[in-house]
C-alpha positions as CSV (number, residue, x, y, z in Angstrom):
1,X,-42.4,65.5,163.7
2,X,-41.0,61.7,163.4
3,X,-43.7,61.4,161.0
4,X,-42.1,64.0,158.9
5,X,-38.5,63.0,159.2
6,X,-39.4,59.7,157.8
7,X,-41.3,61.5,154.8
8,X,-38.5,63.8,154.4
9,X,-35.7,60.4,154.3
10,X,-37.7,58.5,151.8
11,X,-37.9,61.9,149.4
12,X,-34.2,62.2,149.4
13,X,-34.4,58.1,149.0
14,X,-36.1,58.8,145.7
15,X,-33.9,60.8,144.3
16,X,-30.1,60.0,145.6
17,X,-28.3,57.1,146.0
18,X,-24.9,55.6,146.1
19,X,-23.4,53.9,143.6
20,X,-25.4,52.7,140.4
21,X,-27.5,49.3,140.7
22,X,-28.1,46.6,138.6
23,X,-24.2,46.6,137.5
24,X,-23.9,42.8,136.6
25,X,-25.1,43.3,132.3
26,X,-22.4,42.3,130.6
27,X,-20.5,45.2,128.9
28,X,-17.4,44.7,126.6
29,X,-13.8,44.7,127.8
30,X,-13.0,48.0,125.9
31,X,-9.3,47.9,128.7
32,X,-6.6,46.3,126.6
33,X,-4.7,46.9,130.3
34,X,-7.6,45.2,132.6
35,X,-7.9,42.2,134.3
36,X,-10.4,39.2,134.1
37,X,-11.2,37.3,136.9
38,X,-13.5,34.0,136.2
39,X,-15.6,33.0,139.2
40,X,-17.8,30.3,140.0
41,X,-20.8,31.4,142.1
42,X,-22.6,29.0,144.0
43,X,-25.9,30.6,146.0
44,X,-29.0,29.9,148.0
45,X,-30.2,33.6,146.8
46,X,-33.1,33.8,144.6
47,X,-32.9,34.8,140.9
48,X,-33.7,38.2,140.3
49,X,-36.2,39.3,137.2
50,X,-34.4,42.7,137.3
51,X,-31.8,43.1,134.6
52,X,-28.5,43.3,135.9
53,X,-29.2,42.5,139.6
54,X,-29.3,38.7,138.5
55,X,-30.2,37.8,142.7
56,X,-32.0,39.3,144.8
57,X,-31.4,38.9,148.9
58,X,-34.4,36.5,149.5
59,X,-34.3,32.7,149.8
60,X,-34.2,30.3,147.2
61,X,-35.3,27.0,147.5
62,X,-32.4,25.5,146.1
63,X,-29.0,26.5,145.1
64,X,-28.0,28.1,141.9
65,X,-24.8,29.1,139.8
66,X,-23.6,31.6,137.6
67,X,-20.3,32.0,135.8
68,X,-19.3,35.2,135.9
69,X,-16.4,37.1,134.6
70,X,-14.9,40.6,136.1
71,X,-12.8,42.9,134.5
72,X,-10.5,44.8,137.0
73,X,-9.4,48.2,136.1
74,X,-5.7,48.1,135.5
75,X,-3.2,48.9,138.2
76,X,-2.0,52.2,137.2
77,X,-6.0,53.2,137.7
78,X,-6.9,52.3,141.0
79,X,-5.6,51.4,144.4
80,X,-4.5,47.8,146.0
81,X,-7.4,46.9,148.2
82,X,-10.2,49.3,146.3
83,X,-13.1,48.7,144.6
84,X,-13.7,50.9,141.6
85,X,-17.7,50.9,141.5
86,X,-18.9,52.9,138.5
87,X,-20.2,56.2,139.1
88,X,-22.9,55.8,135.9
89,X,-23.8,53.1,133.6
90,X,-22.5,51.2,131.3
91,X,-18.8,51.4,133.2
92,X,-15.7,52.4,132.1
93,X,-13.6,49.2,132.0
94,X,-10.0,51.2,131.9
95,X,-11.3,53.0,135.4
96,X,-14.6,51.2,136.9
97,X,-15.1,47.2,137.9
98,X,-17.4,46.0,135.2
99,X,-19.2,42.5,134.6
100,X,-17.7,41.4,131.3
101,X,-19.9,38.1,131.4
102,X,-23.3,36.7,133.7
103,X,-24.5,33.4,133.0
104,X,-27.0,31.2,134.9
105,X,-26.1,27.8,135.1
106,X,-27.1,24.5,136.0
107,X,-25.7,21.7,138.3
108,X,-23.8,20.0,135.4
109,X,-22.1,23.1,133.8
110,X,-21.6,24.4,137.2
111,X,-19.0,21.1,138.0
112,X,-17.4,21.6,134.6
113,X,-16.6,24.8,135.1
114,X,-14.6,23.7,138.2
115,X,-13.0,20.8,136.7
116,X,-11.5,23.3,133.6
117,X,-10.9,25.9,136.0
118,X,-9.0,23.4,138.7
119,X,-7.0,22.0,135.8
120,X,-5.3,25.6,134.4
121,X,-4.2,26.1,138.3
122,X,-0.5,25.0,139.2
123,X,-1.8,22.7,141.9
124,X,-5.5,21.8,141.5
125,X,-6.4,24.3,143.9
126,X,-9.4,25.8,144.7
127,X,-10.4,28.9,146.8
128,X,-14.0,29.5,148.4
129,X,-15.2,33.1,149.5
130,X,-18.1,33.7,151.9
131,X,-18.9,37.1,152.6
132,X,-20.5,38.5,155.6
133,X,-23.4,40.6,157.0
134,X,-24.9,43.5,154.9
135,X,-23.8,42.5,151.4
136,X,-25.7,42.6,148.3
137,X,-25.0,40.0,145.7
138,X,-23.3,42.8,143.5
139,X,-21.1,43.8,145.9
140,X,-20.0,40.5,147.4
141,X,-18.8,39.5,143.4
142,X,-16.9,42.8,143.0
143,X,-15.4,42.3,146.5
144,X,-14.1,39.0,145.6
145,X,-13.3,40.1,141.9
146,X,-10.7,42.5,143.7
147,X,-9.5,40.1,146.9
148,X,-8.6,37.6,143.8
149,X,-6.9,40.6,141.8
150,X,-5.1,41.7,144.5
151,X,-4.0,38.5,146.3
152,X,-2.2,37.2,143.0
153,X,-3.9,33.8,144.0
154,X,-3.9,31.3,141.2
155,X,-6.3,29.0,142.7
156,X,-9.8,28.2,140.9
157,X,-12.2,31.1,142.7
158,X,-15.6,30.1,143.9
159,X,-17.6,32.6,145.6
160,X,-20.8,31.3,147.9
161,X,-23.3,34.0,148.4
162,X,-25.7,33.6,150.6
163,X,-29.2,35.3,151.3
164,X,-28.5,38.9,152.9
165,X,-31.0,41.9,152.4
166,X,-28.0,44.3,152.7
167,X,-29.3,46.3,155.4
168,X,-27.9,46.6,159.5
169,X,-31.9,46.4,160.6
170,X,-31.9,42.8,158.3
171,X,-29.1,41.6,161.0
172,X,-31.5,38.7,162.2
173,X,-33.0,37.8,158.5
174,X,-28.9,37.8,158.0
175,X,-28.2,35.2,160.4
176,X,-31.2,33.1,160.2
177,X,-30.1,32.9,156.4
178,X,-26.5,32.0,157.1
179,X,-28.5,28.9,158.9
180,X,-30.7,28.3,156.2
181,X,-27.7,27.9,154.0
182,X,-25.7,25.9,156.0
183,X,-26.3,22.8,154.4
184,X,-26.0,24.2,151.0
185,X,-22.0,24.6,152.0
186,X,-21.5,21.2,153.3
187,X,-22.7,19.9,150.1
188,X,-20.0,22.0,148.4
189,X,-17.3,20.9,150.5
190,X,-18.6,17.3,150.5
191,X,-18.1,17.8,146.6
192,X,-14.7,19.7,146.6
193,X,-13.6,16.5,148.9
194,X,-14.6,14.3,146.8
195,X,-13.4,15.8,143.5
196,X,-10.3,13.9,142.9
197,X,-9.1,16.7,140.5
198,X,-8.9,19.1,142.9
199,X,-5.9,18.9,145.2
200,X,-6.0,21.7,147.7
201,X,-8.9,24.0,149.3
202,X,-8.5,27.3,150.9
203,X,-11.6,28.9,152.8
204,X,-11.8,32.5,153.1
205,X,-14.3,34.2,155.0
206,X,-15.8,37.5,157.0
207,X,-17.8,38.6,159.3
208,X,-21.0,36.5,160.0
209,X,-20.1,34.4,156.9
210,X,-17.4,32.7,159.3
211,X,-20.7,31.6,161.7
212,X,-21.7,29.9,158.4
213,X,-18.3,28.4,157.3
214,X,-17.7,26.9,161.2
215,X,-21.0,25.0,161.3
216,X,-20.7,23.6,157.8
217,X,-16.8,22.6,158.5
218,X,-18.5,21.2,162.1
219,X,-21.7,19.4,160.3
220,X,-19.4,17.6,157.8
221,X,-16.9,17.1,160.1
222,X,-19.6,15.2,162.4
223,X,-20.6,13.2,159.5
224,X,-17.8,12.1,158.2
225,X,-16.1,11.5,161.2
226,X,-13.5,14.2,160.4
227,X,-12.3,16.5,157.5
228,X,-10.5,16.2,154.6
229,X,-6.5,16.5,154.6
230,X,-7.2,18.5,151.2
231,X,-9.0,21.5,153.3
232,X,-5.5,23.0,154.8
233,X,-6.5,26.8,155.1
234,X,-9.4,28.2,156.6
235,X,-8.4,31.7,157.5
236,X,-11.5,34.2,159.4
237,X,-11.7,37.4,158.7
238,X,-13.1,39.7,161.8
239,X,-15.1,36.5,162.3
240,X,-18.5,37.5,164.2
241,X,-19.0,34.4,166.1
242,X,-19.3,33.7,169.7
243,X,-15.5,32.7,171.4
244,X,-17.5,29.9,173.2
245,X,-19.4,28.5,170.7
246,X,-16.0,28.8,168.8
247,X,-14.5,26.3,171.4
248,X,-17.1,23.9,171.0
249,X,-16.9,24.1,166.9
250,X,-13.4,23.4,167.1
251,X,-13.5,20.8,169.6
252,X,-16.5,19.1,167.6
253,X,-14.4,19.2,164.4
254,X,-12.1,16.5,166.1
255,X,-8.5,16.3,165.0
256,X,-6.7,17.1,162.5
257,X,-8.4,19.8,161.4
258,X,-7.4,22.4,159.0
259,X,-5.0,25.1,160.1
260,X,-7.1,28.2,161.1
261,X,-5.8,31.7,160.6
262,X,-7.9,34.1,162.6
263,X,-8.0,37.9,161.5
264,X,-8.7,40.3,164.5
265,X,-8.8,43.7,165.0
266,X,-9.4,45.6,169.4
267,X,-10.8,48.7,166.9
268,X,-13.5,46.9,164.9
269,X,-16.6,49.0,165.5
270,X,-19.2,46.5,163.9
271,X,-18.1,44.0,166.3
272,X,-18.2,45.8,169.5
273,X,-21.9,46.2,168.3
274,X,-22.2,42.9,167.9
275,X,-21.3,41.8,171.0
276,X,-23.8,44.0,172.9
277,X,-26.8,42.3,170.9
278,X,-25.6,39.0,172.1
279,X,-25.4,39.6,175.4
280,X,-22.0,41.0,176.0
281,X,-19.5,37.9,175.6
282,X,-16.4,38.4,173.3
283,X,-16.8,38.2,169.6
284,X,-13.7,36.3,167.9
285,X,-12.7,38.6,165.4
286,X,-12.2,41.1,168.4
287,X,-10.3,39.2,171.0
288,X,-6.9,40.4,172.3
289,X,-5.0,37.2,171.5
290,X,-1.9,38.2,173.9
291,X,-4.6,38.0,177.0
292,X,-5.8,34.8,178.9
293,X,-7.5,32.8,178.3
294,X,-7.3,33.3,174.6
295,X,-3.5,32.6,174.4
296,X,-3.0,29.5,175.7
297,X,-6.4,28.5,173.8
298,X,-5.0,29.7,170.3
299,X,-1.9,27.9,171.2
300,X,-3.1,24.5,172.0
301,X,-5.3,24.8,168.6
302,X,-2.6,25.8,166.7
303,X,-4.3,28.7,165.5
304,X,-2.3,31.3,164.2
305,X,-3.4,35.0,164.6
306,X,-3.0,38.6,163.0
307,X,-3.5,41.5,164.7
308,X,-5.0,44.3,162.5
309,X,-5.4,46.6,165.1
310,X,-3.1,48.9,164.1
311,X,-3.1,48.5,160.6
312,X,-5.5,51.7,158.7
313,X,-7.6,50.6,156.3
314,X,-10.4,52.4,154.1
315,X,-13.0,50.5,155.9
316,X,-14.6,53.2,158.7
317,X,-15.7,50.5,160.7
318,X,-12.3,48.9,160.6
319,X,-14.6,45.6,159.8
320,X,-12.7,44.9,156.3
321,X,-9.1,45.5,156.6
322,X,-8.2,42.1,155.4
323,X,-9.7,42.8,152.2
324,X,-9.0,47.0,152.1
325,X,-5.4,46.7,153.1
326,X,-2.4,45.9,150.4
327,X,-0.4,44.1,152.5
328,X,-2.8,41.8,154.1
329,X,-4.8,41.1,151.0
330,X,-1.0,40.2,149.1
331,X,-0.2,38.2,152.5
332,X,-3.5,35.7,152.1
333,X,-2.4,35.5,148.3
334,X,1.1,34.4,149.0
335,X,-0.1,32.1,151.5
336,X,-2.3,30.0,149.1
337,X,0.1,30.2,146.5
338,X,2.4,29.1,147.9
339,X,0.7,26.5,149.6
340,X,1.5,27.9,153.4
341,X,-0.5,27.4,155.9
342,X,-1.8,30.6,157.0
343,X,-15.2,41.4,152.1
344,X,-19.7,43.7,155.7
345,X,-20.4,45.6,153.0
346,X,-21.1,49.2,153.0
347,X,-22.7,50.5,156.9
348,X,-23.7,53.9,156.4
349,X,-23.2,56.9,159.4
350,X,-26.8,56.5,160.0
351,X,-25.8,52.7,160.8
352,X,-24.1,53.8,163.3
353,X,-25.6,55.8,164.8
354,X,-28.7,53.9,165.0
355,X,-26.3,50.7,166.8
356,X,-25.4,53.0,169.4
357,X,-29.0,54.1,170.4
358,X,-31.0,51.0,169.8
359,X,-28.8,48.4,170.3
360,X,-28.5,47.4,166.5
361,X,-30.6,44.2,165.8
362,X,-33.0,45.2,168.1
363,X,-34.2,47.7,166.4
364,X,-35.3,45.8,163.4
365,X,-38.4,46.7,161.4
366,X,-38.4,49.5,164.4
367,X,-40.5,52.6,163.0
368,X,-38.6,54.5,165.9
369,X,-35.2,53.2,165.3
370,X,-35.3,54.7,161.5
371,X,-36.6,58.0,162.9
372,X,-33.2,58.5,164.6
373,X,-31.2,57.7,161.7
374,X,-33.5,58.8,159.0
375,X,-32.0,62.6,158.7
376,X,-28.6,61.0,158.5
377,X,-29.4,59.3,154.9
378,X,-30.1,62.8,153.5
379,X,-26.2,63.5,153.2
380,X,-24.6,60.1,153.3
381,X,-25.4,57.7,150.4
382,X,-24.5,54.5,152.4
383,X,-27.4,54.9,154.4
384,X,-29.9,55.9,151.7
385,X,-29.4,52.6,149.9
386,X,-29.6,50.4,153.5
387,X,-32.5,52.4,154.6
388,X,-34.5,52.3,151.1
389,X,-35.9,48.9,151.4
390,X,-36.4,49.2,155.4
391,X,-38.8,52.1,154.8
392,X,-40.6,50.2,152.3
393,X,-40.5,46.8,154.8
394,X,-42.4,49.3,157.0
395,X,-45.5,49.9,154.5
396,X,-48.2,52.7,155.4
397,X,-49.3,51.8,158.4
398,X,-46.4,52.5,160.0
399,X,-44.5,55.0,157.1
400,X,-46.6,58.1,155.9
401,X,-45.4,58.5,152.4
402,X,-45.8,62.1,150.9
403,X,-45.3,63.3,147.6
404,X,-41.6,62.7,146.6
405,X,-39.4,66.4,146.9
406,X,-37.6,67.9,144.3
407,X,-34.1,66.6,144.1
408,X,-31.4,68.6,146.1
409,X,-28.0,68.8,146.8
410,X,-26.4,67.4,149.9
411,X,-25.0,70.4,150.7
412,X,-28.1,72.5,150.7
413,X,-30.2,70.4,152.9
414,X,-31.1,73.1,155.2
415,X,-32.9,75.1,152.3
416,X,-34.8,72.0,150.9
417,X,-37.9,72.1,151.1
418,X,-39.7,70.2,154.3
């Protein structure tokens, strides 16, 4: 029987799936009403030799860049907070997010884009994104193509994308990679503090890509003897990091250090998760920051806090409302624009319901874990595309593969063909 649900998942894998892949080849900008959004991407993801993907979620050896440019549908055709993923290839520019331009680029070209980027902002600013768990290096570019959009910020965007398979049962690959990357960052941000052109840095980041932005703020803090003046906003979004390792980061940081906005949410499913795989104690993004000890903490660190819990966003895990909801998203923009001081990626319902038998991470490259979820990714496209490669990762000896089934609809599972 589980060997047949398994068969029966990677069938409908074969023949469904989410939105279209591969949607980084350069179309034209056929919108006279869109918007462009130039970014500077700066990763420790290797290069992919599939057209359009351009990386993949493995490990590089050393970082690479890319310039790329994303046109934004315009605003009469979506809504604040959405992306507008194509439903078929090549996209629709006046309705769909589409790559207008993808280049590879070296070390050298990499610093000039900054330096002509910095220089058309109104204060030399700059503003770095690191996404979080379960993102694919498409989806982390069209997430920051639309936080940019829909902030209004004018500062020069730079995305850092680091190595994530883009799966829930990759959890531990995830967060061994924020690790491996962690120099990677500092090296940035020893650069953006030396840069003399650029003036002002805001750090934005979610999920398990705040883990990642605390120990490279911490490491170059240690070395340095403390951080720059220039780094004034670091805000974390529904961060997914321990609240006592959290203490110690700030405390090895030293003072001054930049002023910390913290994003939390009571309601945020993925982090409840979380915080059963590491061993029950309080993820950050997920604190109630009216209750002691956290309080008088936040207060002595001068960290101010937003409560999403009660704001409704898109996001069924209520893991991205800083991103998903209008408000907030226009709130970070003002912030950095006006210099105040102040993204995990698709989970499908299998995803869930595989955290709440197997205790999430776990269950990684568990044959028995995807049994539970496996019949789930037969109506819900989510989990067909994080399940695809975890079905492969399992290879025969574990994963009888039949003879792929014809295609069928969602809605007529029951009369496919088992």
């Amino acid at each position: 029987m589980k060997r047949l649900l398994l068969c029966g998942a990677l069938a409908v894998l074969s023949s469904c799936g989410g939105h279209p892949k591969n949607v980084l080849t350069p179309v034209a900008d056929t919108a006279q009403q869109s918007h462009r959004v130039d970014m500077l991407i700066a990763t420790t993801r290797s290069q992919s030799t599939v057209p359009g993907e351009m990386f993949t979620g493995e490990r590089a050896r050393g970082p690479n860049f890319a310039d790329i440019t994303v046109s934004v549908p315009p605003d009469n055709a979506r809504k604040v907070g959405e992306v507008s993923w194509p439903k078929k290839l090549p996209p629709n520019p006046a309705t769909d997010f589409a790559t207008l331009k993808a280049d590879m680029i070296d070390l050298d070209a990499a610093k000039a884009w900054l330096s002509a980027s910095v220089k058309k902002t109104p204060d030399g600013s700059a503003l770095v994104f690191i996404h979080g768990f379960n993102t694919k290096f498409e989806d982390s570019v069209y997430r920051f193509a639309q936080i940019v959009r829909d902030s209004g910020v004018q500062s020069a965007p730079i995305l850092v994308t680091w190595p994530s398979r883009g799966s829930l049962l990759a959890y531990g690959y995830d967060r061994e990679s924020t690790n491996y990357t962690r120099n990677a960052l500092e090296n940035l941000f020893q650069y953006l503090a030396k840069d003399r052109e650029v003036k002002e840095v805001s750090i934005l980041a979610h999920s398990m890509g705040n883990w990642l932005t605390l120990e490279a703020l911490r490491q170059m803090a240690i070395r340095n003897g403390s951080l720059p003046v220039k780094f004034k906003n670091v805000m974390l979004a529904a961060p997914d990091v321990d609240v006592d390792v959290f203490r110690s980061q700030i405390v090895d940081m030293g003072d001054p250090h930049p002023q910390f906005t913290l994003f939390v949410s009571r309601d945020d499913k993925a982090l409840a998760v979380s915080r059963r795989v590491w061993g029950d104690v309080a993820r950050l993004g997920s604190i109630d920051p009216e209750t002691e000890p956290y309080k008088q903490e936040l207060a002595d660190n001068k960290i101010t806090v937003i409560d999403l819990t009660k704001v409704k966003a898109g996001d069924r895990l209520n893991h991205g409302k800083f991103a998903e909801s209008p408000e907030i998203v226009r709130l970070i923009g003002a912030r950095i624009s006006d210099g105040q001081t102040l993204t995990d990626s698709r989970v499908g319902i299998g995803d869930k319901i595989l955290a709440a038998t197997t205790g999430t991470a776990a269950a990684a490259g568990n044959a028995v874990g995807l049994i539970v979820a496996a019949p789930v990714a037969v109506v819900d496209a989510d989990t067909r595309d994080n399940y695809g490669h975890q079905l492969d990762a399992l290879g025969p000896s574990k994963v009888s593969r039949s003879k792929p089934l014809p295609k069928c609809r969602a809605s007529d599972t029951v009369n496919c063909r088992k």
